[in-house]
N, CA and C of each residue as an Amber inpcrd file, in Angstrom:
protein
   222
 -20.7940000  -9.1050000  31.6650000 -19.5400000  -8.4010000  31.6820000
 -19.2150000  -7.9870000  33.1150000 -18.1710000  -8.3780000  33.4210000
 -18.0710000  -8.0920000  34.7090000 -17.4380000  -6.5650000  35.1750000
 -17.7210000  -5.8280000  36.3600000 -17.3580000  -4.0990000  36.3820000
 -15.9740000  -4.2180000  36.9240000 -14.9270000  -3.5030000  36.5180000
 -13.9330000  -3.3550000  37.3700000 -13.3600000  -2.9430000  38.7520000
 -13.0250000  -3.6290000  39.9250000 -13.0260000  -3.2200000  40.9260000
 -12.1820000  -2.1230000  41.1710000 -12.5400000  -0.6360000  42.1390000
 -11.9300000   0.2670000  42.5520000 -11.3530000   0.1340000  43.6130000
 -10.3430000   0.5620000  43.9830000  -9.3490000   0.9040000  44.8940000
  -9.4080000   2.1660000  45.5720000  -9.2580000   1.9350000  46.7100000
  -8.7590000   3.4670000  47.5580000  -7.2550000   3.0880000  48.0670000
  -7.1400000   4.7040000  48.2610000  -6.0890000   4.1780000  49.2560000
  -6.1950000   4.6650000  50.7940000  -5.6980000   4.7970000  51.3530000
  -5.6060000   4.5180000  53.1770000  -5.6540000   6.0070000  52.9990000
  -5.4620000   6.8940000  52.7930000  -5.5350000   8.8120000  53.0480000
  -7.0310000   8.3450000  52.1150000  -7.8720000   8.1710000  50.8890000
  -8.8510000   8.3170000  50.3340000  -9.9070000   7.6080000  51.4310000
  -9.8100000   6.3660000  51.8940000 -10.5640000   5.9500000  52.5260000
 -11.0900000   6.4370000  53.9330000  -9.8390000   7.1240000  54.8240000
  -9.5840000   8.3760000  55.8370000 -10.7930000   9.1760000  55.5620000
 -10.2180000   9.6720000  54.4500000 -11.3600000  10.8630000  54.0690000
 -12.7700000  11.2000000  53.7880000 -12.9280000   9.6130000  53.1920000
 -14.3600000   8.8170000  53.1670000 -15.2310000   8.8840000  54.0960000
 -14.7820000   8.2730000  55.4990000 -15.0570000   7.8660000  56.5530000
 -14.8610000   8.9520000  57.1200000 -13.7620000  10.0910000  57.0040000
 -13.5250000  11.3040000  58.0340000 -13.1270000  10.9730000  59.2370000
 -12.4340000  10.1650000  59.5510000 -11.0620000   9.6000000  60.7430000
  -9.9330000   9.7760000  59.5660000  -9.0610000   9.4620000  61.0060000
  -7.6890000   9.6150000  60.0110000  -7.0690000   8.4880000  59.8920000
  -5.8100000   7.9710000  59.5230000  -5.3420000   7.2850000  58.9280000
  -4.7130000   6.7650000  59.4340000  -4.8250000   6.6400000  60.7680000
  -4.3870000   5.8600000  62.1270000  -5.5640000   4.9150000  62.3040000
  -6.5260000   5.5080000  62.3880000  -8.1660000   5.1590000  62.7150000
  -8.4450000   3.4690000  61.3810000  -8.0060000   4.2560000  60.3440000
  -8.2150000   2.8780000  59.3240000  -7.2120000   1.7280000  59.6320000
  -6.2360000   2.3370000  60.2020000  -4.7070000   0.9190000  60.2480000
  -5.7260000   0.8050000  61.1820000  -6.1300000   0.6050000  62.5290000
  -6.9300000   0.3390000  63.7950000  -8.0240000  -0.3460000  63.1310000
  -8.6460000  -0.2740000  62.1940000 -10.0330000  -0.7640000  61.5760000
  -9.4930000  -2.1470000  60.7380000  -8.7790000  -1.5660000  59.9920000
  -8.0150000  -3.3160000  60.0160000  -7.6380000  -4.0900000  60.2530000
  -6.5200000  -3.5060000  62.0190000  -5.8670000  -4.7550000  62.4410000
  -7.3140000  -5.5180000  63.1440000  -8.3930000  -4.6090000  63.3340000
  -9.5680000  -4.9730000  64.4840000 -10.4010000  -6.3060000  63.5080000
 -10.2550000  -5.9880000  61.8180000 -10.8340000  -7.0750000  61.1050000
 -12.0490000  -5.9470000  60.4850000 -12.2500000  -5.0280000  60.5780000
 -13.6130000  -4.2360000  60.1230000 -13.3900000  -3.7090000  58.6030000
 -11.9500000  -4.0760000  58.4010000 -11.8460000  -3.2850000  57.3090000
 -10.0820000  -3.9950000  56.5490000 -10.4980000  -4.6500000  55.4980000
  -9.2980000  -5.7130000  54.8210000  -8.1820000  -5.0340000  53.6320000
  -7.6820000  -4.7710000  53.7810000  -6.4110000  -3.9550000  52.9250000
  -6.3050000  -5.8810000  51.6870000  -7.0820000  -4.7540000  50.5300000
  -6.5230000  -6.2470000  50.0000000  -5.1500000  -6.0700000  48.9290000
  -4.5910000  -5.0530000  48.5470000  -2.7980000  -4.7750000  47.6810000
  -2.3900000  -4.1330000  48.6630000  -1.1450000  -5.1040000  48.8880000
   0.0290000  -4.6190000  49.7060000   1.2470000  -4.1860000  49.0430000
   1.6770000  -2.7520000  49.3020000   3.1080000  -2.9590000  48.7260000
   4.4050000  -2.0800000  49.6670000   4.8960000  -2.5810000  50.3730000
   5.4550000  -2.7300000  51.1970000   4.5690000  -1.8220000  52.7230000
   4.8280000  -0.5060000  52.7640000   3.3350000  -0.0850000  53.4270000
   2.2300000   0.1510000  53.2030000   1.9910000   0.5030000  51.7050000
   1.0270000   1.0910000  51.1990000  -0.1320000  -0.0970000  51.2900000
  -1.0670000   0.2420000  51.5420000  -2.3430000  -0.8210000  51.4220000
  -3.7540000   0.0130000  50.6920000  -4.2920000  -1.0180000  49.6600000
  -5.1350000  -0.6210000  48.7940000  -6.5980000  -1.3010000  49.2390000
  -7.9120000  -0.6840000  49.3890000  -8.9040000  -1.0840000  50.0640000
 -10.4740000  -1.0670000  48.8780000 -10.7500000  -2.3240000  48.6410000
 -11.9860000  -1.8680000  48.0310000 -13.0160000  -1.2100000  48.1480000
 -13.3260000  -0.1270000  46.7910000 -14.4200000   0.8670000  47.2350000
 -15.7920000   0.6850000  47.9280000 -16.2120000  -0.7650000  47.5090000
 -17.3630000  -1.3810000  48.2400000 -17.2680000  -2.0620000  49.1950000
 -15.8950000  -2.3550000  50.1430000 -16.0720000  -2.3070000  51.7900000
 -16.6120000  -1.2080000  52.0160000 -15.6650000   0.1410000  51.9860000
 -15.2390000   1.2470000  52.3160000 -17.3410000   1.7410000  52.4840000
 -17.9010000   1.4800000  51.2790000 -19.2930000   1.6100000  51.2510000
 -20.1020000   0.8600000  52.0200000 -19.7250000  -0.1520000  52.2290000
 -20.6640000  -1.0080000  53.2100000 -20.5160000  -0.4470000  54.6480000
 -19.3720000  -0.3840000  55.4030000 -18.8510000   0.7440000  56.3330000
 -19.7580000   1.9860000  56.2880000 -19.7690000   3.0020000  55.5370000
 -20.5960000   3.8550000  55.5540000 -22.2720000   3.4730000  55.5680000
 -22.3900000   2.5860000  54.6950000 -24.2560000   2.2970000  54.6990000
 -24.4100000   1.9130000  56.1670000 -23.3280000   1.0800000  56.9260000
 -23.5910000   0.5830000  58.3900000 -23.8090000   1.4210000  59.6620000
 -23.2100000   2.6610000  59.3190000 -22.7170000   3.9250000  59.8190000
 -24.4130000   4.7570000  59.8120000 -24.6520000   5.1340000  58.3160000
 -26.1350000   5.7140000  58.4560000 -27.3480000   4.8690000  59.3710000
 -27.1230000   3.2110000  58.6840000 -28.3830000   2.5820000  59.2380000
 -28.5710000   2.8870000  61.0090000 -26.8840000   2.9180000  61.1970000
 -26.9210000   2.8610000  62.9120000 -27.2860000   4.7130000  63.4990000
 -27.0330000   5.2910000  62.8430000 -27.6320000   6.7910000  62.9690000
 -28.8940000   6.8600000  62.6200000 -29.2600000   6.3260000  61.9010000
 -30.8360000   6.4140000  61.4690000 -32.2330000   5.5280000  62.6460000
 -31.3650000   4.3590000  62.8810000 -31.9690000   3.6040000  63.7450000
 -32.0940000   4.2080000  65.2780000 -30.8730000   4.9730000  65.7170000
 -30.6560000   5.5300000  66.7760000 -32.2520000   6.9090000  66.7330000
 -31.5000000   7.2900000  65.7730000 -33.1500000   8.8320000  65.5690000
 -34.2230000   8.1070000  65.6500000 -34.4500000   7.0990000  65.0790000
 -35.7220000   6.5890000  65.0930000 -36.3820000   6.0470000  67.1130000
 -35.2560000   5.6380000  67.4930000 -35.2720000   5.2090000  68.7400000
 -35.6940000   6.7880000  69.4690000 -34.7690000   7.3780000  69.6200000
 -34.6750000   8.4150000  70.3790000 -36.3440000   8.7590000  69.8200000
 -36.7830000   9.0970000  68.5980000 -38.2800000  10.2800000  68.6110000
 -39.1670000   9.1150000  68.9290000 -39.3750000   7.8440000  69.0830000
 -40.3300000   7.1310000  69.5610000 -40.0440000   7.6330000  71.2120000
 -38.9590000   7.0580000  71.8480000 -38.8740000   8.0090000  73.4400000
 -39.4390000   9.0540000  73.6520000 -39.5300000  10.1780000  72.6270000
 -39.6210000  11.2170000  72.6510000 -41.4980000  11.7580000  73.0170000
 -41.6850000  10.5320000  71.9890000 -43.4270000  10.3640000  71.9910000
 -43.8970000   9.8610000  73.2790000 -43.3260000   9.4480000  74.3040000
 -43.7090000   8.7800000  75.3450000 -44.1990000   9.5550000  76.3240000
């Protein structure tokens, strides 16, 4: 059975991420982030980009701490 895909919209996804809603039009035209329903401005974004974005976000904060306390040990 297949799950139904969720939608955000461009202020939900903002808020997600915590930039604003300038920051996401910028994340899309850049390709990082695909508006897939258009209706005339409005653009609708799947919840599992929007998540992959964030998991990419921790790994690169997490990887960074990890860097920095090995330095730290030196």
């Amino acid at each position: 059975m297949k799950s139904e895909a969720k939608f955000l919209t461009r202020k939900e996804v903002a808020e997600r991420l915590r930039v604003s809603k300038s920051t996401v039009e910028r994340m899309e035209a850049a390709g990082e982030l695909i508006g897939v329903v258009g209706f005339g401005n409005k653009r609708l974004y799947l919840e599992s980009d929007v998540d992959k974005i964030l998991d990419n976000i921790c790994e690169q904060i997490y990887n960074r701490k990890k860097a920095a306390a090995r330095l730290n040990s030196i």
